[in-house]
Structures are given as structure tokens and as C-alpha cells.
C-alpha positions in Angstrom: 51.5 -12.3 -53.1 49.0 -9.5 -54.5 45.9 -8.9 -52.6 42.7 -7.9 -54.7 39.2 -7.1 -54.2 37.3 -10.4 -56.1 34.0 -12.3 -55.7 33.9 -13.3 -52.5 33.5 -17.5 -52.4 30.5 -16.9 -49.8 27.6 -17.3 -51.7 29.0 -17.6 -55.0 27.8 -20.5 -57.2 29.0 -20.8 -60.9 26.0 -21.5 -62.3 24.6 -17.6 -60.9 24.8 -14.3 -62.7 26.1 -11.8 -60.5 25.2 -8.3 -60.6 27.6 -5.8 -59.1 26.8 -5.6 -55.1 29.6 -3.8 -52.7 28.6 -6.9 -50.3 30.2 -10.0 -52.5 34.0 -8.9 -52.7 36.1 -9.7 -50.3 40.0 -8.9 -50.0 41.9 -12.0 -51.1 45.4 -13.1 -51.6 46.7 -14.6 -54.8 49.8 -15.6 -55.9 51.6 -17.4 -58.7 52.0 -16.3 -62.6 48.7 -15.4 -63.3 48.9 -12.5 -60.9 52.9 -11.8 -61.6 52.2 -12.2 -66.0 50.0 -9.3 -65.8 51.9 -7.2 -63.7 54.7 -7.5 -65.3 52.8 -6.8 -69.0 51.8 -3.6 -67.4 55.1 -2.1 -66.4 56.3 -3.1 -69.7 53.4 -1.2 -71.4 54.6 1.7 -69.0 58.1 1.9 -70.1 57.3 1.2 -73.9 54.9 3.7 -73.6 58.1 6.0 -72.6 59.7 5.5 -75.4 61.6 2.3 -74.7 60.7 -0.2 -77.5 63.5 -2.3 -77.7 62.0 -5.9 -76.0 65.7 -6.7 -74.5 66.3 -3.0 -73.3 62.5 -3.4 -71.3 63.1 -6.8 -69.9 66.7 -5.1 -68.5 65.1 -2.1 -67.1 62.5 -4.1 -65.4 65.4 -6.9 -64.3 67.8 -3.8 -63.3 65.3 -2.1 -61.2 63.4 -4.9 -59.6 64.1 -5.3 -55.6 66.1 -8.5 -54.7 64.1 -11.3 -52.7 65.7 -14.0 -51.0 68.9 -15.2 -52.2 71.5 -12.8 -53.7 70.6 -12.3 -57.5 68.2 -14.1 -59.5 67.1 -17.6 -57.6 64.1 -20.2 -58.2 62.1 -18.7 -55.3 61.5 -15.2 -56.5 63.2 -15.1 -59.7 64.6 -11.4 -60.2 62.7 -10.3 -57.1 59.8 -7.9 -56.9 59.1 -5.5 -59.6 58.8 -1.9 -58.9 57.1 0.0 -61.8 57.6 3.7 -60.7 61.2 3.1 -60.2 61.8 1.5 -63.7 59.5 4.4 -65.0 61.9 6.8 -63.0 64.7 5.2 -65.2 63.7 6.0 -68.3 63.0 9.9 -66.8 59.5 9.8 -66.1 58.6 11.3 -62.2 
């Protein structure tokens, strides 16, 4: 689950311009691929933009340095487990 600053739902209609105000965002959970896809493109633009531009050797850093959730290895639940970008980015020498 990520939690991000968004619109907050109170007052919000879809049909209503809003204009930034420091009193409509509200700290909200989401969860799901649409937050995980673009984490994940962003730790892989991190380590390619190290120097790593082989697609398999990126997925394998971020698979080898991702902390294990739930069952032992990769399950249905959490997949490889939770990415950790500074760690990958600490394994292609960056501190």
C-alpha cells in the first residue's frame, strides 16, 4: 500500500476545475498496479540510468534486491516482495 497526498473526495466534483489549494488533499492509501507499475518504472530508470541497460540484468537486480513478503520466495500475494530502490541502486555502486 503507498500513501500519497491527492484530491481529497470532500468536495470534489468531476465536473469542477480545481485550482491548487493546500486545503483539498488529503493523505490516502492506494494499492494495486497502478501504484506498484510506476514504482517500479522508476527504480528501473534509476538503475539504467547507472549504467545497467540490459532489460533482464534490471528486472534481476530489482528481483535480487527486493525484500521478501509473505511466503518464502516469489508468491501470488506479493509477488517478489517490496522493492527497495536505494538498495538495488547500492548494487550497481551508487551510495
Amino acid at each position: 500500500m503507498i500513501w500519497q497526498a491527492t484530491i481529497a473526495v470532500v468536495g470534489f466534483r468531476s465536473t469542477t476545475i480545481l485550482f491548487p489549494r493546500f486545503d483539498r488533499y488529503a493523505e490516502t492509501p492506494f494499492e494495486g498496479t497502478s501504484m506498484a507499475a510506476p514504482h517500479v518504472a522508476g527504480t528501473a530508470a534509476l538503475i539504467i540510468s547507472q549504467g545497467v541497460t540490459n532489460p533482464a540484468a534490471v528486472e534481476a537486480l530489482i528481483k535480487a534486491t527486493a525484500r521478501d513478503l509473505g511466503a518464502s520466495g516469489r508468491d501470488n500475494e506479493y509477488g517478489y516482495g517490496l522493492i527497495q530502490p536505494r538498495i538495488a541502486l547500492r548494487g550497481v555502486g551508487v551510495k
